[in-house]
Biopython code that builds the backbone (N, CA, C, O; Angstrom):
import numpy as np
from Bio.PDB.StructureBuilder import StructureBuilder

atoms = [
    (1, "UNK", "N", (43.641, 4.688, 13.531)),
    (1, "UNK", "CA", (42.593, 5.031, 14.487)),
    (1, "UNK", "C", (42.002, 6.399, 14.169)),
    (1, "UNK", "O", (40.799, 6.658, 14.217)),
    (2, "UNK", "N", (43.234, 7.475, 13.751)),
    (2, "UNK", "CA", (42.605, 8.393, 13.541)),
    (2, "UNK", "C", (41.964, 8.503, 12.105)),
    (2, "UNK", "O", (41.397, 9.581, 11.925)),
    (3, "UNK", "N", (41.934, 7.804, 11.258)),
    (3, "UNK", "CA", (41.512, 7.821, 10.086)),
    (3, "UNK", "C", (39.771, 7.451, 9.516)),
    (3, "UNK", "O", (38.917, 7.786, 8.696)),
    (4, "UNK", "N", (40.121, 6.302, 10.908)),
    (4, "UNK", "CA", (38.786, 5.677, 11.335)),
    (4, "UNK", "C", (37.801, 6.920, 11.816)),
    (4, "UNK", "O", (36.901, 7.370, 11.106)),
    (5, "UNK", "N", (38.072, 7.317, 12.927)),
    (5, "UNK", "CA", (37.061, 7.913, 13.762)),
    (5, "UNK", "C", (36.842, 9.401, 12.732)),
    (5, "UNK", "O", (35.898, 10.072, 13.151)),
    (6, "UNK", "N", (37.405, 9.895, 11.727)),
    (6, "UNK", "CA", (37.168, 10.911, 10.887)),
    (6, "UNK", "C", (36.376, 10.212, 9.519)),
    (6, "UNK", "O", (35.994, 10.831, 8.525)),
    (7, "UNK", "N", (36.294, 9.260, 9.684)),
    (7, "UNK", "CA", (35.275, 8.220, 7.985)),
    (7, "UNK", "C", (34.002, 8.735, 9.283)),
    (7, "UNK", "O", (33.388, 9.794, 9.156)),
    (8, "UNK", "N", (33.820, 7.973, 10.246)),
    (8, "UNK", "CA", (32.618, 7.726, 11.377)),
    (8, "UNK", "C", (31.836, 9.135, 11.283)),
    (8, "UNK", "O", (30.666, 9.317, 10.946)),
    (9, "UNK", "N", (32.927, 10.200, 11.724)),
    (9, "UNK", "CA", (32.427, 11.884, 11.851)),
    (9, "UNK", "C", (32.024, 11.737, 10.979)),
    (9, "UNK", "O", (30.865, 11.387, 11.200)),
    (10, "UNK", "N", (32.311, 11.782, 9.345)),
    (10, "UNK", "CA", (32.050, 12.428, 8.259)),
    (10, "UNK", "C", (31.042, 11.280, 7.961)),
    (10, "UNK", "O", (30.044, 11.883, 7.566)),
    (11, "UNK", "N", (30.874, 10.461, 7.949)),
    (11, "UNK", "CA", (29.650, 9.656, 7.471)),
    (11, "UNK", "C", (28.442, 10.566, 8.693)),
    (11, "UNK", "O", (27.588, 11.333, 8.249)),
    (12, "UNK", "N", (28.548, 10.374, 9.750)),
    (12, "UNK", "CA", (27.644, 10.719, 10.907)),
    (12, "UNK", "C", (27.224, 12.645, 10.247)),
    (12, "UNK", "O", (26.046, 12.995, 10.311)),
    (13, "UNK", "N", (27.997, 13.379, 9.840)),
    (13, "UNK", "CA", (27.659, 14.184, 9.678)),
    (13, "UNK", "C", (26.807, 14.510, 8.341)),
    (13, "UNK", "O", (26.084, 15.465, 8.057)),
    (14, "UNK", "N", (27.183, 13.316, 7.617)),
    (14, "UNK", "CA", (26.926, 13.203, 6.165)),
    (14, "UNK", "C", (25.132, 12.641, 6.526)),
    (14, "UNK", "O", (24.137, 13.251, 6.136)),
    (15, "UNK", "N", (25.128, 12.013, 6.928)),
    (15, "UNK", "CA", (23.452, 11.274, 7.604)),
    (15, "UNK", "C", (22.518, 12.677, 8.259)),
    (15, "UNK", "O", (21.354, 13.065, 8.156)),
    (16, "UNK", "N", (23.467, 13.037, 8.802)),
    (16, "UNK", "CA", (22.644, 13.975, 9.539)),
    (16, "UNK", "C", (22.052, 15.680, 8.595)),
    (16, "UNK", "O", (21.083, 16.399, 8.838)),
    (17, "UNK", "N", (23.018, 15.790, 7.640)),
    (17, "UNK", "CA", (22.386, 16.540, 6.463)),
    (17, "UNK", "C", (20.734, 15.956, 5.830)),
    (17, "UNK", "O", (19.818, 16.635, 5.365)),
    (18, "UNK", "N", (20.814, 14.563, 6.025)),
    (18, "UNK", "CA", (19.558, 13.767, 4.886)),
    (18, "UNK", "C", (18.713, 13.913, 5.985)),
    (18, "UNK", "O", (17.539, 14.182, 5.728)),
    (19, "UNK", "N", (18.996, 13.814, 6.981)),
    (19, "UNK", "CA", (17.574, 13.887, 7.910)),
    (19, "UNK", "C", (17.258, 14.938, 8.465)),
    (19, "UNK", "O", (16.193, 14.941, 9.082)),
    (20, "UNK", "N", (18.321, 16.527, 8.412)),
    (20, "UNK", "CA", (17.543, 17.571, 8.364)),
    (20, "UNK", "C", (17.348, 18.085, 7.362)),
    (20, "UNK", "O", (16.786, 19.177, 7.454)),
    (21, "UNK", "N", (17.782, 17.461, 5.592)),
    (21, "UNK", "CA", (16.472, 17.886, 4.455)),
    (21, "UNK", "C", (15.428, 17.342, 4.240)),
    (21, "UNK", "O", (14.582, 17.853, 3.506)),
    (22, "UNK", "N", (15.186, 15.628, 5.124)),
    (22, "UNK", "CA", (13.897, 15.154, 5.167)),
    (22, "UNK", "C", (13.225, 15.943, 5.833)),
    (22, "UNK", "O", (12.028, 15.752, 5.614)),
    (23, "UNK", "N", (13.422, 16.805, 6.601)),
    (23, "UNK", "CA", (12.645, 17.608, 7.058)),
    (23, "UNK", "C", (11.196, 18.517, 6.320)),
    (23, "UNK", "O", (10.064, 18.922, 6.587)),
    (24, "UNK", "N", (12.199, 18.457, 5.253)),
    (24, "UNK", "CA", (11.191, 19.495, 4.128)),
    (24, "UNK", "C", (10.174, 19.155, 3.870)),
    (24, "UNK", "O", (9.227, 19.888, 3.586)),
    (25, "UNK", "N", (10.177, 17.499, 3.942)),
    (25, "UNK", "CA", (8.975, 16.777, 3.258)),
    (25, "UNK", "C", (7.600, 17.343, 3.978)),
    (25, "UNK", "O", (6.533, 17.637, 3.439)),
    (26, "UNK", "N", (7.930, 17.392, 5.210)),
    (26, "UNK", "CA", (6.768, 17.693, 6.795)),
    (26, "UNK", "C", (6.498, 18.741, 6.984)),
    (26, "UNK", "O", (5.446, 19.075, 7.527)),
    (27, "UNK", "N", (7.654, 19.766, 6.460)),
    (27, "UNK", "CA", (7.180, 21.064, 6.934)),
    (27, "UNK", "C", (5.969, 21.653, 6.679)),
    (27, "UNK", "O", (5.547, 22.547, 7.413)),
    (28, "UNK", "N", (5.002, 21.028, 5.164)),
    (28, "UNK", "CA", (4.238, 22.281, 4.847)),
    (28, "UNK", "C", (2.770, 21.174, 5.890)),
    (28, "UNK", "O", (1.591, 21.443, 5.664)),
    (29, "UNK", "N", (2.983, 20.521, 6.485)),
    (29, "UNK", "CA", (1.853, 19.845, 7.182)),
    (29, "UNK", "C", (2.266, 20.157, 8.923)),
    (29, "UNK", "O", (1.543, 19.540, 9.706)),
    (30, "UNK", "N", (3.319, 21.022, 9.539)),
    (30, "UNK", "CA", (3.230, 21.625, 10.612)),
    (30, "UNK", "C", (2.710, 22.930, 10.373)),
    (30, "UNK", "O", (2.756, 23.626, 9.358)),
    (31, "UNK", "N", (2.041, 23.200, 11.858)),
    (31, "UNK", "CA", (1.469, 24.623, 12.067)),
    (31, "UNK", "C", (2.458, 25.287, 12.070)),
    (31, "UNK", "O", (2.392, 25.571, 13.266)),
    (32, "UNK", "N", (3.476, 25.865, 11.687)),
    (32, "UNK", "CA", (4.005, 26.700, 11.997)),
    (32, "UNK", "C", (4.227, 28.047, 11.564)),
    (32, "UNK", "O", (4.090, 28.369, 10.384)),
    (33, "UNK", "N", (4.685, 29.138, 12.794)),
    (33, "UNK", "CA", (5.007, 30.557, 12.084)),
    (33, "UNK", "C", (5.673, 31.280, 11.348)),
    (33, "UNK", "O", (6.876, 31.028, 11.270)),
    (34, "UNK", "N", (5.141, 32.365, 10.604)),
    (34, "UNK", "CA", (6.453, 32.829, 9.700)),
    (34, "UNK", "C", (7.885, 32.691, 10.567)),
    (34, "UNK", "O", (8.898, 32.003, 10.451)),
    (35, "UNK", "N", (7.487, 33.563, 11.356)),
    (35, "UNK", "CA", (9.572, 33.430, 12.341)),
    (35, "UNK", "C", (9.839, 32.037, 12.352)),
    (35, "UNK", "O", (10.945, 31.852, 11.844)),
    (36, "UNK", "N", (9.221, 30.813, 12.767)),
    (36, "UNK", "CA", (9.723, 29.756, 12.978)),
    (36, "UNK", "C", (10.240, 29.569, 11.668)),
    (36, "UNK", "O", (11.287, 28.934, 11.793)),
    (37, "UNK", "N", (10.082, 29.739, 10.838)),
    (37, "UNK", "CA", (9.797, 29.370, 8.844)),
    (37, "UNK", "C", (11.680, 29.713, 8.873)),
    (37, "UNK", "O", (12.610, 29.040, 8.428)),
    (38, "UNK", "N", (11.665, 30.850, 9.493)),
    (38, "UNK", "CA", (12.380, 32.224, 9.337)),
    (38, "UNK", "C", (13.856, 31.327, 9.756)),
    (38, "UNK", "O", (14.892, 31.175, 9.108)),
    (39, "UNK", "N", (13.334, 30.671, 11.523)),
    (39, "UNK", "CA", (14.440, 30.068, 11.513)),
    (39, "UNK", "C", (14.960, 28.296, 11.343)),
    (39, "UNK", "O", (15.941, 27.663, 11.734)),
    (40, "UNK", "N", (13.812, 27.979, 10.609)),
    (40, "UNK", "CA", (13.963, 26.287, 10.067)),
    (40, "UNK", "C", (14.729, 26.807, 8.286)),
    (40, "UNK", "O", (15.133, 25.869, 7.598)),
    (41, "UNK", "N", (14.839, 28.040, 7.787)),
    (41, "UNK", "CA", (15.363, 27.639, 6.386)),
    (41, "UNK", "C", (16.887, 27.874, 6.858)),
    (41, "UNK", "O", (17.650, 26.992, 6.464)),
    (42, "UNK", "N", (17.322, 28.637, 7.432)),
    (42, "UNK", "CA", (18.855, 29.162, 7.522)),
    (42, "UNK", "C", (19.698, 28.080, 8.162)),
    (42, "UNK", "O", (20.922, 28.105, 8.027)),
    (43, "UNK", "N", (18.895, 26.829, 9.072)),
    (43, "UNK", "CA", (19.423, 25.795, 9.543)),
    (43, "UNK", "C", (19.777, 24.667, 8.064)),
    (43, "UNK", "O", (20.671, 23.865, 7.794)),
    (44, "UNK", "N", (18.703, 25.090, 7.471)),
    (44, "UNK", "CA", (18.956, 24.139, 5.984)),
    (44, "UNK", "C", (20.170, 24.574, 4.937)),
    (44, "UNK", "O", (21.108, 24.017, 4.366)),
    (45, "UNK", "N", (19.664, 25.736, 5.014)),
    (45, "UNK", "CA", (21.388, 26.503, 4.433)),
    (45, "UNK", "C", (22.458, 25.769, 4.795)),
    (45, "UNK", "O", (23.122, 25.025, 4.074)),
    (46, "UNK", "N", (22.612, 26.027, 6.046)),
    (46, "UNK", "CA", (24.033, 25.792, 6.988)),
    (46, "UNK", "C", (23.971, 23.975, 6.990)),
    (46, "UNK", "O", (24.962, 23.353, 7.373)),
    (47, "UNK", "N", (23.217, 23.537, 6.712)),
    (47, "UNK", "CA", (23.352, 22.026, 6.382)),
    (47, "UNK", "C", (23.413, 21.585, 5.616)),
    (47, "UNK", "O", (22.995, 20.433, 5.502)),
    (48, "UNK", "N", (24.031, 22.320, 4.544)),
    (48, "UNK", "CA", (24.597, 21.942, 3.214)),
    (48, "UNK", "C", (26.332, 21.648, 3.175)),
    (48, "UNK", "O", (27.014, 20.716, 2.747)),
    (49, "UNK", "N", (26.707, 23.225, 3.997)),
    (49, "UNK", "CA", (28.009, 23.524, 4.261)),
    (49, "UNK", "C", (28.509, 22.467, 5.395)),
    (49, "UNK", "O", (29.716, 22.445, 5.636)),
    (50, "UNK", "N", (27.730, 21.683, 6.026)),
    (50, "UNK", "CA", (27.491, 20.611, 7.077)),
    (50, "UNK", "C", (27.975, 19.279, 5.922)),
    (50, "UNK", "O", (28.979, 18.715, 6.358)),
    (51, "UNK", "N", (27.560, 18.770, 4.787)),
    (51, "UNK", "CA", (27.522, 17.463, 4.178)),
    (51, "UNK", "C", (28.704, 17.685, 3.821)),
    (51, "UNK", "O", (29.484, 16.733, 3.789)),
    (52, "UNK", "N", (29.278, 19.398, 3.350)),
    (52, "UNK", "CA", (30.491, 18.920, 2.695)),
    (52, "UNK", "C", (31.842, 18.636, 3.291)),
    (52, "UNK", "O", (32.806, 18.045, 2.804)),
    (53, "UNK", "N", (31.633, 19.337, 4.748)),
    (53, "UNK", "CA", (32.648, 19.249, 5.575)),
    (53, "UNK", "C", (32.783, 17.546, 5.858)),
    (53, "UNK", "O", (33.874, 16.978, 5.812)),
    (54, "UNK", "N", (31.546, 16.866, 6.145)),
    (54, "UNK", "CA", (31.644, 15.410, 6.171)),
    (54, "UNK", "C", (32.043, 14.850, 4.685)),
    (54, "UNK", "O", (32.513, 13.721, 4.830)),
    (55, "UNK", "N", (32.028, 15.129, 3.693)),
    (55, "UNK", "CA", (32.204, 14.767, 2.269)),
    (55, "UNK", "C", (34.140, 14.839, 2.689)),
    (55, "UNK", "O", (34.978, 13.937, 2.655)),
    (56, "UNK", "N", (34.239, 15.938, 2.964)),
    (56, "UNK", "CA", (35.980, 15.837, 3.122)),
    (56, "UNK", "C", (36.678, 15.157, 4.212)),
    (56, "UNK", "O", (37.856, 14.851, 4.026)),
    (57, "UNK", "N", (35.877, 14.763, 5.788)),
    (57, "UNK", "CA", (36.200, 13.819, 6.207)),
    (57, "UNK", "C", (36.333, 12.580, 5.410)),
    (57, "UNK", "O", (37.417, 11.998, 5.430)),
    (58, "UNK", "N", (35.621, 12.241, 4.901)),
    (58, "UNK", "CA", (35.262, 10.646, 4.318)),
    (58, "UNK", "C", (36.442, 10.207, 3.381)),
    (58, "UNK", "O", (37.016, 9.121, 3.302)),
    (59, "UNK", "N", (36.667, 11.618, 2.555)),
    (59, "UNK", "CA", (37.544, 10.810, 1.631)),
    (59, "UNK", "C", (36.784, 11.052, 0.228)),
    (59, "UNK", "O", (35.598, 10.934, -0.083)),
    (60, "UNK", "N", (37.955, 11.444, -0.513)),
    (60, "UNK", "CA", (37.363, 11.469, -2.116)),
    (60, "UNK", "C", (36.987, 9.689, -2.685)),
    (60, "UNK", "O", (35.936, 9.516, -3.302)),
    (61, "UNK", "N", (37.861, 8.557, -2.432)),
    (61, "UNK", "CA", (37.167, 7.371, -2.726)),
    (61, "UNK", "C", (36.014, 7.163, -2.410)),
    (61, "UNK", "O", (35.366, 6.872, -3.415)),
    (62, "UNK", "N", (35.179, 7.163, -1.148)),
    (62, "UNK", "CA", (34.057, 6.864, -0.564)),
    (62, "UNK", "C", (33.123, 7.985, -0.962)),
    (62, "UNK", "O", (32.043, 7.432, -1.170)),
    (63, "UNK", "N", (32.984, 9.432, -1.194)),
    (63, "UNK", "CA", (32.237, 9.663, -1.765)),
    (63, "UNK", "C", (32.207, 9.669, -3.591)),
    (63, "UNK", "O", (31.406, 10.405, -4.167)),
    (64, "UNK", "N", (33.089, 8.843, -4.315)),
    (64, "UNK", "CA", (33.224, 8.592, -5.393)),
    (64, "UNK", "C", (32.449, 6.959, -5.559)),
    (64, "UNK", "O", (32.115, 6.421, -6.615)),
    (65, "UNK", "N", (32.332, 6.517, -4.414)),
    (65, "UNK", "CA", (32.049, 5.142, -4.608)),
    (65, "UNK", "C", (30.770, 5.132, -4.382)),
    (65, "UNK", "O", (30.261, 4.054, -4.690)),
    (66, "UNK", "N", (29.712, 6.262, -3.773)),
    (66, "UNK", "CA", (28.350, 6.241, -3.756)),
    (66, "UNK", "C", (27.862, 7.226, -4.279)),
    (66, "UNK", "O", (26.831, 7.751, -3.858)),
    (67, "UNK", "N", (28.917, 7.889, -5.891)),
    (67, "UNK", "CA", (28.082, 9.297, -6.387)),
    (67, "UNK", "C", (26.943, 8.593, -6.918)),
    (67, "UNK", "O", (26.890, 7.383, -6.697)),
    (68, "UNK", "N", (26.007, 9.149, -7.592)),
    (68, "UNK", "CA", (25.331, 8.485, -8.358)),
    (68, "UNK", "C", (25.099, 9.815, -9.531)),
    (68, "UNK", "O", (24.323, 9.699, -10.480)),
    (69, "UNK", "N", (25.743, 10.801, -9.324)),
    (69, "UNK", "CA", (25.113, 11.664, -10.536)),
    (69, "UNK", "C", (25.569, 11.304, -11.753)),
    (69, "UNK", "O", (24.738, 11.112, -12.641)),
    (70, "UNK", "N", (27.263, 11.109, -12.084)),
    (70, "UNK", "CA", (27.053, 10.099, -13.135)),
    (70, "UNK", "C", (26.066, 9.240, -13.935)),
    (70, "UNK", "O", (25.854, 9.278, -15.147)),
    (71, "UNK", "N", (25.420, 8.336, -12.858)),
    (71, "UNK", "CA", (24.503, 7.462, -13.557)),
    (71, "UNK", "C", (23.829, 8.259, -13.650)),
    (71, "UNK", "O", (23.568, 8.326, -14.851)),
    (72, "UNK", "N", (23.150, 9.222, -12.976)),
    (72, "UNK", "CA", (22.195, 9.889, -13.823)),
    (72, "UNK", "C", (22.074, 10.669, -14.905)),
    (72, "UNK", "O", (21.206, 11.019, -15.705)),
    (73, "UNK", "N", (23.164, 10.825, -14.692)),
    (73, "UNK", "CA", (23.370, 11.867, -16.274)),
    (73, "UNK", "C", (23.525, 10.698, -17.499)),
    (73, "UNK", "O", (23.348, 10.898, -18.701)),
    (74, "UNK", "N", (23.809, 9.747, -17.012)),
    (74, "UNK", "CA", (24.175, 8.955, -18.446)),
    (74, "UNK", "C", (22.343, 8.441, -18.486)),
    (74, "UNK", "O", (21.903, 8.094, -19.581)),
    (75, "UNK", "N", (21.558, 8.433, -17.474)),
    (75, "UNK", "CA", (20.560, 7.930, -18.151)),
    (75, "UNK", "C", (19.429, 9.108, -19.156)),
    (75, "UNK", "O", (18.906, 9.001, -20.265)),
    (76, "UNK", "N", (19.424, 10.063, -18.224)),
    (76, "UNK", "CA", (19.015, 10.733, -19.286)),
    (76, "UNK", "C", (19.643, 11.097, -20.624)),
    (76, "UNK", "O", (19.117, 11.429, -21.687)),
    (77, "UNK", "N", (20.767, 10.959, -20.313)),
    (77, "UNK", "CA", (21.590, 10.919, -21.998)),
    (77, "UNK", "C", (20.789, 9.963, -22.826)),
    (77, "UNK", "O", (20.409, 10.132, -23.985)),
    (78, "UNK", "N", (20.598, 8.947, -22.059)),
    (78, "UNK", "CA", (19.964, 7.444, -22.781)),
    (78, "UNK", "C", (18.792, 8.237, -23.564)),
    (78, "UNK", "O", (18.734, 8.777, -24.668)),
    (79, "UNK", "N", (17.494, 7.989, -22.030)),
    (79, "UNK", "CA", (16.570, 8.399, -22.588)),
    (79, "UNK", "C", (16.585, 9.998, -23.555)),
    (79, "UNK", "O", (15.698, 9.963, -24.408)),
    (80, "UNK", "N", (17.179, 10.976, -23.569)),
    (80, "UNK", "CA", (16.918, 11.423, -24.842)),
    (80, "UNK", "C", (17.114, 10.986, -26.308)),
    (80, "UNK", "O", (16.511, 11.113, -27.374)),
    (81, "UNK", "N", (18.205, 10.431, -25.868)),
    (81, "UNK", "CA", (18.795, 9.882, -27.872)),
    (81, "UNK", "C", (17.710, 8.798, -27.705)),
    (81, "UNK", "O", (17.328, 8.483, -28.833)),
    (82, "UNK", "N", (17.223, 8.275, -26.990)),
    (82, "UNK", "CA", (16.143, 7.097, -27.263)),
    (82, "UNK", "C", (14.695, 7.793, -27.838)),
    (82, "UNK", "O", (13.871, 7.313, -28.616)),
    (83, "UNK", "N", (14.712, 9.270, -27.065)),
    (83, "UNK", "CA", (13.262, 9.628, -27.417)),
    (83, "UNK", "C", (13.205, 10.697, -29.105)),
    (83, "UNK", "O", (12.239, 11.111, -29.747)),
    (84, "UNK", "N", (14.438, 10.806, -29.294)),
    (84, "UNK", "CA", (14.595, 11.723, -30.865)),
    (84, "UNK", "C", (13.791, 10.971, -32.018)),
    (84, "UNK", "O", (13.707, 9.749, -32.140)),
    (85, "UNK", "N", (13.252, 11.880, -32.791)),
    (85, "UNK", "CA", (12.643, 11.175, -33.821)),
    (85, "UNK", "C", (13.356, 11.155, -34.476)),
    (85, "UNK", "O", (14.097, 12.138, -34.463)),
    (86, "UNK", "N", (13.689, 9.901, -35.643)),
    (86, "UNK", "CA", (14.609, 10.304, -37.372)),
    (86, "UNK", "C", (14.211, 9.162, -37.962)),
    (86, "UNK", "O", (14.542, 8.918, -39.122)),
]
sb = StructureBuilder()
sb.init_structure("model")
sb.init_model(0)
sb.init_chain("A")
sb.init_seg("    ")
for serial, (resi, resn, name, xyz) in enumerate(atoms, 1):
    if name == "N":
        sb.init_residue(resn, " ", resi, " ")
    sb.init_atom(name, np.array(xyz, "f"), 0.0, 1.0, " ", f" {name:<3s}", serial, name[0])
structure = sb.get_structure()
């Protein structure tokens, strides 16, 4: 039970990082003021230190089972040796 409701936190907290960096997308199309600016980046900071605390709820399997930087690194591995001339 308790194992459960700490995957739930850490996923829930893990979600809630992506939808206050979707934020970024909107920001430069609100009016807003330098101070507001002032205090929408330091919330983004602190919602980094937010994903990882949910990253260690979850469990090293579960965030191993949706990394994807791996694949990305192997694709650009691809595409460079694909794009070399010889």
């Amino acid at each position: 039970m308790k194992r459960k409701f700490q995957r739930i936190l850490g996923v829930s907290l893990i979600l809630l990082t992506w939808i206050i960096w979707g934020v970024i997308f909107i920001l430069p199309f609100l009016k807003l003021t330098l101070k507001q600016y002032a205090v929408i980046y330091p919330v983004l900071i602190v919602s980094t230190s937010i994903f990882w605390v949910g990253a260690a709820l979850v469990g090293k399997e579960l965030v191993q089972k949706y990394n994807l930087l791996p694949k990305i690194k192997q694709w650009f591995k691809r595409a460079v040796s694909t794009g070399k001339k010889g």
